[in-house]
Steps between C-alpha positions, in 0.01 A plus 500: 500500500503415855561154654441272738512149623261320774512155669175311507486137670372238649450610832197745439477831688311522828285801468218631696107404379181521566297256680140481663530618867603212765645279211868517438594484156731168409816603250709189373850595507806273383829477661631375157810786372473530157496791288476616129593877417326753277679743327330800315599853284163727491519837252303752739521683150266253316400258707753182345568242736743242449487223735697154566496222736786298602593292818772700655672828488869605403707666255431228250135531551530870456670453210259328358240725532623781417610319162119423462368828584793629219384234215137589545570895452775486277433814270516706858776591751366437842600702812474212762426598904574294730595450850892421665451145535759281495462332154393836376821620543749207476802554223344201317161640414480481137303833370372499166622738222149687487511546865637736768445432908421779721542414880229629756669672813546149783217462730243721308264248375236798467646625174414208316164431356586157406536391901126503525409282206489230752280602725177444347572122424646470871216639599262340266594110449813414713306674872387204689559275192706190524646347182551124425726532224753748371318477196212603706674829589582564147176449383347781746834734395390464139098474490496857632804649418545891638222674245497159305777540243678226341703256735772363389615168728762283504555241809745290230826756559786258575760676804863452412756574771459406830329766653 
């Protein structure tokens, strides 16, 4: 499986449109900074897409998903790719048992299929959009899902530590 994570917000993405010639099309945009993360595993062998939503990202957060993608395939060992980000790589990431990570070479974002889940729902409900709610944003992120496949969310994940 590949993987991924994205951050959708509040503040919309200012994209060009169409508009009647002579009228200049009006975009809201929100100065408000606040994000939610998607993360997401894709099979390019079968088409499985495991997806989760949670309000930052970090080692612990990584954890976590990986642990979910794990319990939800647990008869199969899963060859994880992934990028070099920080919390991919941190001592503390907790891999499951039915799991092995394989790193993508740093700064080659074209190897993974997984990077361009996003770009249809940037493209399709966050251009030019702005959100009045986090739960907003969540609700676009998981009413068309990347080839609308289960969503699993969870905004209730309590952060220990201080940062």
């Amino acid at each position: 499986m590949f993987q991924d994570e994205g951050r959708f917000g509040l503040l919309g993405d200012p994209r060009r449109c169409w508009a009647p010639k002579g009228i200049r099309p009006v975009v809201r945009k929100r100065q408000l900074r606040q994000y939610t993360y998607a993360f997401a595993a894709v099979s390019p062998h079968d088409g499985v897409m495991d997806s989760l939503i949670l309000p930052w990202v970090d080692t612990e957060t990584m954890s976590l998903f990986l642990r979910t993608v794990a319990d939800r395939h647990p008869e199969e060992f899963i060859v994880m790719v992934m990028d070099q980000a920080g919390w991919h790589i941190a001592e503390a990431l907790q891999v499951p048992e039915n799991m092995q990570i394989v790193f993508l070479p740093p700064y080659s974002p074209e190897l993974n299929p997984a990077e361009h889940l996003w770009d249809d729902l940037r493209e399709k409900d966050f251009a030019n959009r702005a959100f009045n709610s986090m739960n907003a944003v969540e609700e676009a992120l998981t009413s068309r899902a990347p080839s609308n496949l289960p969503t699993m969310t969870s905004r209730g994940v309590e952060k220990s530590g201080s940062g």
